[in-house]
N, C-alpha and C positions, 0 to 999 in steps of 0.2 A: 504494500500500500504506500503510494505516496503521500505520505505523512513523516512529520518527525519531531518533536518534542528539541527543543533550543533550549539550551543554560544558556543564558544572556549576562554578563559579566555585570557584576555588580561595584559601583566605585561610591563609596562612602564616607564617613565619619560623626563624629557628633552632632552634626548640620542635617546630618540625611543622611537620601542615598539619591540615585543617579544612574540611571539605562541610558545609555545611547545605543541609539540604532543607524547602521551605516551599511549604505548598501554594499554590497561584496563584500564584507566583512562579517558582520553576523546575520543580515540578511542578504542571502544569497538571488538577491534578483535585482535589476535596475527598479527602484519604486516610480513610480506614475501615478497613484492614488492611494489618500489617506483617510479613511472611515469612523467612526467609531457609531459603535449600542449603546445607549443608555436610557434608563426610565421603561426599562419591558417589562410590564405586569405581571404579575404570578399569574403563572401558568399556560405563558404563550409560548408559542414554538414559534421559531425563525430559521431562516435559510428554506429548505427542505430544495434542495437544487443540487444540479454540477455546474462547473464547467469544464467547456471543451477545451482551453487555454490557458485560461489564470493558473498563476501561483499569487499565492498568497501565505501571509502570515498573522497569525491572530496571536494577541497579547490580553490579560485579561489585567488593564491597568488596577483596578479596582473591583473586589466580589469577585464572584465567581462565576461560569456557567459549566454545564455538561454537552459535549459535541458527541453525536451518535456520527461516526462516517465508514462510509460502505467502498471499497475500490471497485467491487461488481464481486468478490468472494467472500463476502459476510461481512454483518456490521461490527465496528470497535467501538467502544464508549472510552470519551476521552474527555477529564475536568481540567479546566482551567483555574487555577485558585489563587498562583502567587502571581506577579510582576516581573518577577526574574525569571521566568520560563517564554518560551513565545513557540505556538506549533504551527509549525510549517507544511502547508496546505498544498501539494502540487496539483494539476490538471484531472479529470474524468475520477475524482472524488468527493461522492457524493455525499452532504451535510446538511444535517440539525440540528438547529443551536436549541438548549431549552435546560430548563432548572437554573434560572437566571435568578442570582442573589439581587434583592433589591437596591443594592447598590452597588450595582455592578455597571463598567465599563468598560466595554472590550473594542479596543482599539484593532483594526485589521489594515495591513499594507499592501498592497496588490502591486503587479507588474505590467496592467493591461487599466487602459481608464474605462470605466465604463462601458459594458458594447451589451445590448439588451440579447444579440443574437450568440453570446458565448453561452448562454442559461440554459441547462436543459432539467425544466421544472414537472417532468413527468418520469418518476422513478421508473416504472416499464421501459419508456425511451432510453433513459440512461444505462438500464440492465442490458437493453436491446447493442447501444452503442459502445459499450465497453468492453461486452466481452466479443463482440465484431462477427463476420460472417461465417468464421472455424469454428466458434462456440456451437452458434444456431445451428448449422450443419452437423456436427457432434450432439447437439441436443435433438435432432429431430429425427438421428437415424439409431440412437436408445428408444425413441418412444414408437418404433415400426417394429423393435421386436417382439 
């Protein structure tokens, strides 16, 4: 699965602490856009999408949430809780954000600005496209035995 969970270096002292984020260094992509969540009500779900292209990175600056993500060979559950971690989202991984701590802010950085047609917002479509035309052919000549 293209995912991966980032220790994100921590520089601090008495004053604080302090993340920086820099691209090709601990985010690994050119950034083009900067997002954030915040103010999700109990018990809404967010994302439920892929995309065909982004990479992305999600930090959960503040609170928490829980990411269910699927590559197309079963879903992982994966919390977000500290500041110092950030997980790293690649392309045709499919996400839902949800169990959003009420004060929770999740900052995401992506590689691609905005494109409405990277989204693919029908889990079947994305099952259909990820695992490509050798899956479905493999699955359709088990189900003639």
């Amino acid at each position: 699965m293209e995912i991966e969970r980032i220790q994100l270096q921590k520089h601090g002292d008495s004053r604080g602490m302090l993340i920086a984020l820099e691209q090709h260094r601990n985010v690994p992509f050119v950034i083009r856009r900067v997002y954030y969540l915040f103010a999700t009500h109990d018990g809404v779900h967010r994302g439920r999408h892929a995309h065909r292209h982004l990479n992305q990175l999600a930090v959960a600056v503040r609170g928490s949430v829980t990411f269910l993500l699927d590559d197309g060979s079963g879903p992982v559950e994966v919390v977000l809780d500290d500041p110092s971690y950030g997980l790293q989202l690649g392309s045709m991984v499919w996400r839902e954000l949800y169990d959003f701590s009420e004060d929770c802010v999740l900052m995401v950085l992506a590689d691609h600005l905005y494109d409405p047609a990277d989204y693919i917002t029908d889990y079947a479509e994305f099952l259909r496209e990820v695992r490509g035309p050798v899956y479905q052919e493999g699955m359709a000549a088990c189900q003639s035995l």
